[in-house]
Steps between C-alpha positions, in 0.01 A plus 500: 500500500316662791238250562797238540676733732168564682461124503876390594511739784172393654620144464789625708274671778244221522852259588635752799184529600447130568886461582455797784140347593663188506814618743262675712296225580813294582627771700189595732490090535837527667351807749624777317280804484378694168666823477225627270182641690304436211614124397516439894088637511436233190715260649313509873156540345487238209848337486721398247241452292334850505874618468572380213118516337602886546784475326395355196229759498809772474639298196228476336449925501821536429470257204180689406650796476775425329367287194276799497751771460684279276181421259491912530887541375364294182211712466744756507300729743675784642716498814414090461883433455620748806132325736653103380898612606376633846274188582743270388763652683322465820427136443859406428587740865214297659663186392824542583435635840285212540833263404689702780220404750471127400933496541457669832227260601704251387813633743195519772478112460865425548 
């Protein structure tokens, strides 16, 4: 059950990342400026395509490290259960917030 959840929620993180890459690139097309000093850095130095290289490098940790934990839980190695909950739970925050940005980039476009 874990390594689907682990999967699933990656699946949904790899998606808002390209959605929010995606909006982004629209966005700074138009003339509007990154709010982000870090994405605006990538964005300046190696452009959309360094942007979003990085991100995929963040889902792929985060997938990492969650099929991990979640091979752990079925191991059932200590404090595996309470180490899977807390990364998961920060990949579904990262997603979501990612969602909000993509809508608000979105609004941006309008």
């Amino acid at each position: 059950m874990e390594i689907r959840q682990a999967v699933l929620w990656s699946g949904l993180l790899l998606g808002s990342q390209a959605t929010d890459t995606l909006t982004t690139a629209i966005d700074r097309a138009r003339g509007a400026i990154e709010a982000m000093p870090v994405s605006a850095r990538l964005l300046e130095v190696g452009g959309v395509a360094l942007f979003w290289g990085f991100k995929v490098l963040i889902v792929a940790s985060a997938t990492a490290a969650l099929i991990a934990a979640a091979r752990m839980v079925r191991a059932d190695h200590r404090l595996s259960r309470i180490t899977f909950r807390a990364a998961l739970v920060g990949v579904q925050a990262a997603t979501i917030c990612l969602v909000v940005t993509s809508l608000s980039n979105l609004a941006v476009l309008t």
